[in-house]
C-alpha positions as CSV (number, residue, x, y, z in Angstrom):
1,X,23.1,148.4,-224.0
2,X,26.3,147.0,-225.5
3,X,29.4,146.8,-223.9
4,X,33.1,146.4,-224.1
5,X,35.2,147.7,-226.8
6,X,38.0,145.7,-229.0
7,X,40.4,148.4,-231.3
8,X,42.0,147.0,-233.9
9,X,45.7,148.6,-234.9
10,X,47.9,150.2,-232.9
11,X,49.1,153.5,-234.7
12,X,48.5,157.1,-233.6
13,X,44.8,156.8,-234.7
14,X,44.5,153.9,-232.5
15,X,46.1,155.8,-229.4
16,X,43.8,158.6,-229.4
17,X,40.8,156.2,-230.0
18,X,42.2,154.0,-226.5
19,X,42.6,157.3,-224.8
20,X,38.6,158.3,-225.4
21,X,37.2,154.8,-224.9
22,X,39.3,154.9,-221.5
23,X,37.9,158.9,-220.1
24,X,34.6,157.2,-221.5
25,X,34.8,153.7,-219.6
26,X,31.5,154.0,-217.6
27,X,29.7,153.6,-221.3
28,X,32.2,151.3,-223.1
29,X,33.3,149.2,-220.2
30,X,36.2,146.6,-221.1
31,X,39.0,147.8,-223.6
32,X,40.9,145.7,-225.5
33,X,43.8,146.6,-228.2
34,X,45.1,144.4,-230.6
35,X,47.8,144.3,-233.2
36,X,50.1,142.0,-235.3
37,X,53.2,143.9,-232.5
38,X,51.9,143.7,-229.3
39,X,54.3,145.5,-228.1
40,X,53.3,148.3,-229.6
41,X,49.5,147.7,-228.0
42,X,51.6,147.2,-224.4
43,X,52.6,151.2,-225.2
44,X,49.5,152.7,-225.9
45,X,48.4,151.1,-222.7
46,X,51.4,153.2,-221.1
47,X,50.6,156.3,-222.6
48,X,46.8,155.7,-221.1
49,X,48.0,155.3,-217.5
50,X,50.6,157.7,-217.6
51,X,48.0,160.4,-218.9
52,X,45.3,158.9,-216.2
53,X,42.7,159.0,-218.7
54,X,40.5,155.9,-217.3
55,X,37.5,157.7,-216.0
56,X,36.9,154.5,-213.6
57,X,39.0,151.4,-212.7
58,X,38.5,149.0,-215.1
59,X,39.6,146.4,-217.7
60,X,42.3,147.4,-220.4
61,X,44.2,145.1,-222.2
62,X,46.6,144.3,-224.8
63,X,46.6,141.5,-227.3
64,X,48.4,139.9,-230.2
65,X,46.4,139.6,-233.6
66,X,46.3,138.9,-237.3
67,X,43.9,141.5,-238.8
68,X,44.2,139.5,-242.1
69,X,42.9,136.5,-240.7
70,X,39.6,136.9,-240.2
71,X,38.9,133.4,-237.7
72,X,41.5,134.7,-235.2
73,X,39.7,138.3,-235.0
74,X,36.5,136.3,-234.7
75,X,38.1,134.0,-231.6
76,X,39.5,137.1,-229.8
77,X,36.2,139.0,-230.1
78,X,34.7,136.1,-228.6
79,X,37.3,135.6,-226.0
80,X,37.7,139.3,-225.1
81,X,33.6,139.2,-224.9
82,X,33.8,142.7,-227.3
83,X,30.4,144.1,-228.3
84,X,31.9,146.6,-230.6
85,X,35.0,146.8,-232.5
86,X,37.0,149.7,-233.3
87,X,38.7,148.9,-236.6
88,X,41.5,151.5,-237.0
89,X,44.4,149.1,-238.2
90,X,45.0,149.4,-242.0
91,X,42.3,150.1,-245.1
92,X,43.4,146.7,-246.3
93,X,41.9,144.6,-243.2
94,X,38.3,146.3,-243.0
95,X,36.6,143.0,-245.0
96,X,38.4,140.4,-242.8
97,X,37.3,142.1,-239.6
98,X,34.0,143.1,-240.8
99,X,32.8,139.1,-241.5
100,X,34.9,138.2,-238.4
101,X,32.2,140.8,-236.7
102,X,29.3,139.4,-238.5
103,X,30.2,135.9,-237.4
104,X,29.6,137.1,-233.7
105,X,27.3,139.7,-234.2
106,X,29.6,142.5,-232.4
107,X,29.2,145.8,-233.9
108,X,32.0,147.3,-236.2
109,X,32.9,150.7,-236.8
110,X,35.8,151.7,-239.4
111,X,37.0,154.8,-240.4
112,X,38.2,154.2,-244.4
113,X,37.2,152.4,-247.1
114,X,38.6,149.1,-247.7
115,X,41.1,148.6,-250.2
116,X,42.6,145.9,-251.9
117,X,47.1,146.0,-251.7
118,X,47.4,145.2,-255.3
119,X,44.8,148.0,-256.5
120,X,44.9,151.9,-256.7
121,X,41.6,153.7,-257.3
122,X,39.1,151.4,-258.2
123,X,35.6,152.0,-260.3
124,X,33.1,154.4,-258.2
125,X,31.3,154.2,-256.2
126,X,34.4,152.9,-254.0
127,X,32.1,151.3,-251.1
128,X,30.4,149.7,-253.8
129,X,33.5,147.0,-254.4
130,X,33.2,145.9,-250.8
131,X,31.8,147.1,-247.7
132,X,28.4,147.6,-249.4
133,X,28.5,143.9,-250.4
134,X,27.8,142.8,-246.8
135,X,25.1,145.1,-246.7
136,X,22.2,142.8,-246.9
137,X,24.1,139.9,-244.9
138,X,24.1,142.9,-241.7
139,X,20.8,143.4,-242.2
140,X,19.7,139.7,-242.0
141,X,21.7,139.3,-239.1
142,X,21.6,142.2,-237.5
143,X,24.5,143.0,-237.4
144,X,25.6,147.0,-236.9
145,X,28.1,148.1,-239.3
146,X,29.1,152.5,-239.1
147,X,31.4,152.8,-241.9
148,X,33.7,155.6,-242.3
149,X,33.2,156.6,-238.8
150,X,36.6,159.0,-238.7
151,X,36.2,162.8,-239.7
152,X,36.4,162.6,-243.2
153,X,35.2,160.1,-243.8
154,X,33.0,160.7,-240.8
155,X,32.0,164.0,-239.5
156,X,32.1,165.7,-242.5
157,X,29.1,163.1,-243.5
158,X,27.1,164.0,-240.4
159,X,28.0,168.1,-241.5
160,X,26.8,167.5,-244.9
161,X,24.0,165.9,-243.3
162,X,22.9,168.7,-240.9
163,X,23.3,171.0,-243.4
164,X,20.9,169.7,-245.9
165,X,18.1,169.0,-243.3
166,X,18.4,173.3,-243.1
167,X,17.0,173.6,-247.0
168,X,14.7,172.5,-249.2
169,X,16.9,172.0,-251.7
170,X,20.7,170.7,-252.0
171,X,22.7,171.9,-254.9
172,X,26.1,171.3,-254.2
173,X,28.9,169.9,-251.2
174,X,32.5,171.0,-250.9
175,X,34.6,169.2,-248.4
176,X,37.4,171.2,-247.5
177,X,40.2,169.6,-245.1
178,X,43.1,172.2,-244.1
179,X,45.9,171.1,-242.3
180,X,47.8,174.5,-241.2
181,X,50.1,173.3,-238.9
182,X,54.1,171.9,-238.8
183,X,55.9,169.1,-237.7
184,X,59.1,170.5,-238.5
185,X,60.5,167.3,-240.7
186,X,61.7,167.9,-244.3
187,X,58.8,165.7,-245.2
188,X,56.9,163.6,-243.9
189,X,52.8,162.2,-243.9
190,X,50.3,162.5,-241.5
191,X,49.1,158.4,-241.1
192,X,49.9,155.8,-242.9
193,X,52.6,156.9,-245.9
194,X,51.2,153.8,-247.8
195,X,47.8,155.0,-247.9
196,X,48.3,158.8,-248.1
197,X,50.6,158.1,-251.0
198,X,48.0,155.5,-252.9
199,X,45.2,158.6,-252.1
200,X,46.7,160.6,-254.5
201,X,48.6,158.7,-257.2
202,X,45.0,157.6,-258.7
203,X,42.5,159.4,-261.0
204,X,40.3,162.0,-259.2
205,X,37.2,160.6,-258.6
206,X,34.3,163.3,-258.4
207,X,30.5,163.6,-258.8
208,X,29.0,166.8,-260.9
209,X,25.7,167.0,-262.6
210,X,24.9,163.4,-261.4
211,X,27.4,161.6,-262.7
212,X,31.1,160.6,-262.2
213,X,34.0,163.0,-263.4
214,X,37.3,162.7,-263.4
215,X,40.4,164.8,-262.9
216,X,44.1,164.5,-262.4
217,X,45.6,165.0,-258.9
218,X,46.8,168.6,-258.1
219,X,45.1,169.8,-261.7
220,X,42.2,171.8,-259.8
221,X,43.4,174.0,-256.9
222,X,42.0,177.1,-255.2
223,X,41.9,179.1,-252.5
224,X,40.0,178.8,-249.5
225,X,39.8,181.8,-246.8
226,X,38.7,179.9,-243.9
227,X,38.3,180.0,-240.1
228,X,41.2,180.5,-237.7
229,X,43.5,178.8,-240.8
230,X,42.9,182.0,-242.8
231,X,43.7,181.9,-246.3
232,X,44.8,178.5,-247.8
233,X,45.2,176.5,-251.5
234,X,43.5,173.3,-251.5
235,X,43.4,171.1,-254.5
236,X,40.4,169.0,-255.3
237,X,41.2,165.6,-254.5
238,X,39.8,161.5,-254.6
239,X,38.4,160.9,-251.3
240,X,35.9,157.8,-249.1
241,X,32.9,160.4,-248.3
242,X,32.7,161.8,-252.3
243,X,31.2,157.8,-252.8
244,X,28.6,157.6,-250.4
245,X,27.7,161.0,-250.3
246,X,27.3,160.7,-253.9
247,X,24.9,157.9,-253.4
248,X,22.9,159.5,-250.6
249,X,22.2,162.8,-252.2
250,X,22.9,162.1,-256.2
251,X,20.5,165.6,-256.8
252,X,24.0,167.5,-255.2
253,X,27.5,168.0,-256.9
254,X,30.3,166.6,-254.1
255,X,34.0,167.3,-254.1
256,X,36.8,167.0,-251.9
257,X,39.6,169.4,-251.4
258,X,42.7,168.9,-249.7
259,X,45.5,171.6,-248.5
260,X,48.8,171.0,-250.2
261,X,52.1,173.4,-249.9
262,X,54.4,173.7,-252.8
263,X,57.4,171.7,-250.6
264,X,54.8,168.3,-251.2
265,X,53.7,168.9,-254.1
266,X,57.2,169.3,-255.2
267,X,58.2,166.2,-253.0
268,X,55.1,164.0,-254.1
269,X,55.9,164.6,-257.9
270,X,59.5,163.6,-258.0
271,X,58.9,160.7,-256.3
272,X,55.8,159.3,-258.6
273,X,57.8,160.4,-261.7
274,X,60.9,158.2,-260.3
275,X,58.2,155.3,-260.0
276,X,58.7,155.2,-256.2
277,X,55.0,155.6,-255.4
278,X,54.1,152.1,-257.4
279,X,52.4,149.7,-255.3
280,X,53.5,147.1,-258.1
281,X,56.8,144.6,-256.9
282,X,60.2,145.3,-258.8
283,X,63.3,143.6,-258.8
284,X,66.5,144.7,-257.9
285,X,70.1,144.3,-259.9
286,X,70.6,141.8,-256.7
287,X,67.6,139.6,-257.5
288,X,65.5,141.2,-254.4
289,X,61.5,142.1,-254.8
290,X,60.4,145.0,-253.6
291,X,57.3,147.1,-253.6
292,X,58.7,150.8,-253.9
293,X,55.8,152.4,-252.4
294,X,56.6,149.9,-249.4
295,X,60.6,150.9,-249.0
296,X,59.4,154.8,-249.6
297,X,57.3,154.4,-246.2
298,X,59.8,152.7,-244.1
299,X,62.4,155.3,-244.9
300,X,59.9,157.9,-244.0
301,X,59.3,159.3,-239.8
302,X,56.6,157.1,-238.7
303,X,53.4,159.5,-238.8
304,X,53.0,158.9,-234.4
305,X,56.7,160.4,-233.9
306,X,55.6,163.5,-235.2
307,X,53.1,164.5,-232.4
308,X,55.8,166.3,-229.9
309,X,56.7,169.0,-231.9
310,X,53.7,169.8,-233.8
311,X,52.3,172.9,-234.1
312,X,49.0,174.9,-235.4
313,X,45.5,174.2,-236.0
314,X,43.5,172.2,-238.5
315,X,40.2,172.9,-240.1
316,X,38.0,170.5,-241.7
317,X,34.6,171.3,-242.7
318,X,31.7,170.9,-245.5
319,X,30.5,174.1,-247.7
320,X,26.7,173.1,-248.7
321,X,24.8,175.1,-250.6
322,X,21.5,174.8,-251.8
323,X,17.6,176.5,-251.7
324,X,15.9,177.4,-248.7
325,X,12.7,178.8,-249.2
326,X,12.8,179.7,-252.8
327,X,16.4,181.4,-252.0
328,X,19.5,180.6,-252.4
329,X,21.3,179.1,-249.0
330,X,24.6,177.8,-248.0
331,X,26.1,177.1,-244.8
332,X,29.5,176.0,-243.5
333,X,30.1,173.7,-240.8
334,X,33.2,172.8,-239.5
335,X,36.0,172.0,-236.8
336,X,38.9,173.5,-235.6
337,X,41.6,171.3,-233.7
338,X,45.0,172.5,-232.5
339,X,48.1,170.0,-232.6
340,X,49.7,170.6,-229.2
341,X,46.7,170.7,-227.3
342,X,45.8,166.8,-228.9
343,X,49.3,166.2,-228.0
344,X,49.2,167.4,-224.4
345,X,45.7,165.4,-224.0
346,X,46.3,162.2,-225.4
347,X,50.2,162.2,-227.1
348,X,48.8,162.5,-230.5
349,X,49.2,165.5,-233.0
350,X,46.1,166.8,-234.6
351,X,45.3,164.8,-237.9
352,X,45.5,161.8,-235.6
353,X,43.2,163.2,-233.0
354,X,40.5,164.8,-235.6
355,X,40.5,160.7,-236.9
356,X,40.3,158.9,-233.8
357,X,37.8,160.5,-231.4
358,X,35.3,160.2,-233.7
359,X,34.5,156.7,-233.9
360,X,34.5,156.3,-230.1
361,X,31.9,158.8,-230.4
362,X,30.1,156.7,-232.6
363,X,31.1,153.7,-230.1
364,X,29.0,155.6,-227.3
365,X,25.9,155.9,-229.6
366,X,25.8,152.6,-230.3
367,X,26.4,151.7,-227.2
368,X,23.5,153.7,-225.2
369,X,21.4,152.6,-228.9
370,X,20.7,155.9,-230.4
371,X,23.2,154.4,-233.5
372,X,22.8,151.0,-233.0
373,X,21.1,150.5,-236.4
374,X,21.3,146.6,-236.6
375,X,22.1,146.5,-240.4
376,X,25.4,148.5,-242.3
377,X,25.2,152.6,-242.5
378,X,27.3,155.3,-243.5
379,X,27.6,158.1,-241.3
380,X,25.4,160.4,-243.2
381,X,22.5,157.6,-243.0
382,X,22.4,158.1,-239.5
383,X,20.7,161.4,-237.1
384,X,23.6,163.8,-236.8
385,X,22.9,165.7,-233.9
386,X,23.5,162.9,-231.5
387,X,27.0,163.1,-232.4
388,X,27.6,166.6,-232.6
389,X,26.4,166.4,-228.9
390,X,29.3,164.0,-227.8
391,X,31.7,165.6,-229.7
392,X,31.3,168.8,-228.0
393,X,31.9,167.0,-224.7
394,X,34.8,165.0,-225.8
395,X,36.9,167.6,-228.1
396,X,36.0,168.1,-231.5
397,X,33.5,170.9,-231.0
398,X,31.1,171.9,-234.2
399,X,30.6,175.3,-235.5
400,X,28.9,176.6,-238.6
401,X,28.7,180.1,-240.7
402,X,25.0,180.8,-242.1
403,X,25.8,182.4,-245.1
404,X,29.1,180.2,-246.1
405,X,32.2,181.0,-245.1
406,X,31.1,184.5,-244.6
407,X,28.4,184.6,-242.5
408,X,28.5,184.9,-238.7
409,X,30.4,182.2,-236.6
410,X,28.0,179.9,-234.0
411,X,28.2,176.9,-232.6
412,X,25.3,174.6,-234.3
413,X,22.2,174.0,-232.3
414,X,19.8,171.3,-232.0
């Protein structure tokens, strides 16, 4: 059984993710946070003991780190004596602390695909620039590597996979991610600006009639009348899970769609037609370099600060459809999650929540070995039912509709 848990990052993701590995510290044992700030680790640690969330006494500390550098991850895995790391810090350090967790063998769990500062929607399949490189090197070390362990990436992954194992046949899966509720700001982004922003300013990668499509962002939208949410637009957007899933089950078309009011689109568009999304350095009349994707996040509310007065629910969940004896078949599966209750539990609002108790989900099976593959897997490579299980018990409960989004509401069953 492995033990003791280093997170990596310090943002809301990460304070939900210290929250779960602390009311789960009988299976995890030690926690450790790190972060370039570690200040910011110091208050996560706050927010833990001020909520009382360590289900038994136990170690939880803060440290200072370098994600980037992958030697001084390496030393404080080895140092903290971490069996699994929690990488929730930026896309753009996944590779350094993946090899710094194939150097010592400690399991790593991420929850995004890597990506590179200087590029924007690379060549499909996405994991297939870099995480899926180190494949082969986890394997011949054994080395366990649960990518895109978040929701979506993530759940949705383990949805699509219970889904298929119900037909005989897949045909086609829709992601659909609704986020219904308000923060009250005149606009702001749910995690990281940087990365939200670089989501959508790239080509539309999707897979149709086995092979790669592409669209343009916000050019295919419809409506989607959905659980609790009701009815909402989504537009079909680039997304982490559309690669793998792709990969795993090329027979099915896989899309992802994405809830957008008019206010952001509205937002979004003036600023990538004023050039402010550009991840590309400019210079200023004064001489200055500045990446204007860079100054647009640090005038916007840090995505944690919005958690107090967030409101509503969020639904996430995958539309499969497919054959089931000689019929057709589709089912939905999906989550609900309500801001102010993730807020009241751990001081996080809902996007945050839905990310982060996830991969301390996938922590705990790896843990107790039921996911403790010894070689790199995507969620959707790995038995779903496992993790349904935990999530139930830890927050993230999953439900499904036999029949699509018509059918009869149940919770899924073994």
């Amino acid at each position: 059984m492995k033990k003791n848990v280093l997170i990596i990052g310090a943002g809301g993701v990460a304070q939900v993710v210290a929250h779960k590995c602390a009311q789960n510290n009988d299976i995890l044992g030690d926690i450790h946070i790190a972060s370039r700030t570690r200040s910011k680790c110091d208050g996560i640690i706050a927010s833990v003991h001020e909520k009382g969330a360590m289900k038994q006494d136990g170690v939880l500390e803060a440290h200072a780190v370098d994600a980037m550098d992958s030697a001084a991850v390496a030393d404080l895995i080895r140092e903290t004596g971490a069996q699994i790391v929690i990488n929730v810090g930026s896309a753009f350090v996944n590779m350094t602390v993946l090899d710094a967790c194939i150097e010592t063998g400690a399991a790593y769990i991420d929850t995004a695909i890597h990506e590179d500062p200087a590029k924007i929607c690379e060549t499909p399949p996405w994991y297939g620039n870099y995480e899926w490189k180190k494949r082969d090197l986890c394997a011949e070390k054994g080395v366990t590597a649960i990518l895109g362990a978040g929701f979506d990436p993530g759940v949705v992954n383990a949805f699509a996979h219970f889904a298929i194992d119900m037909m005989d046949e897949v045909k086609s899966i829709d992601i659909v991610d609704i986020n219904a509720g308000s923060h009250g700001k005149y606009f702001a982004t749910n995690f990281d600006p940087e990365i939200n922003f670089r989501e959508f300013t790239g080509t539309v990668y999707y897979w149709e009639d086995q092979q790669w499509k592409e669209k343009k962002m916000f050019e295919s939208g419809r409506d989607w009348d959905l659980p609790v949410v009701g009815t909402q637009r989504a537009y079909q957007s680039g997304h982490d899970e559309v690669h793998s899933l792709a990969t795993n089950y090329p027979q099915a078309d896989v899309r992802f769609w994405m809830g957008f009011g008019e206010h952001y689109i509205n937002v979004f568009t003036v600023l990538q037609n004023l050039g402010l999304l550009s991840e590309q350095p400019v210079k200023t009349a004064e001489g200055l370099e500045v990446v204007p994707l860079k100054v647009v996040k640090a005038v916007l509310p840090d995505p944690s600060s919005l958690a107090p007065d967030y409101t509503g629910k969020t639904c996430i969940g995958d539309l499969v459809t497919g054959t089931k004896d000689g019929k057709p078949f589709e089912v939905f599966v999906y989550n609900v999650a309500d801001h102010k209750e993730a807020y009241d539990e751990v001081g996080s609002q809902g996007i945050s929540y839905t990310a982060g108790v996830p991969p301390v989900a996938a922590a705990m099976l790896v843990a107790t070995g039921e996911w403790d593959a010894k070689t790199m897997k995507n969620v959707e490579e790995l038995d779903p039912k496992p993790l349904f299980t935990i999530l139930d018990r830890i927050g993230l409960p999953t439900r499904m509709r036999i029949g699509g989004l018509d059918g009869e509401d149940k919770a899924w069953s073994a």
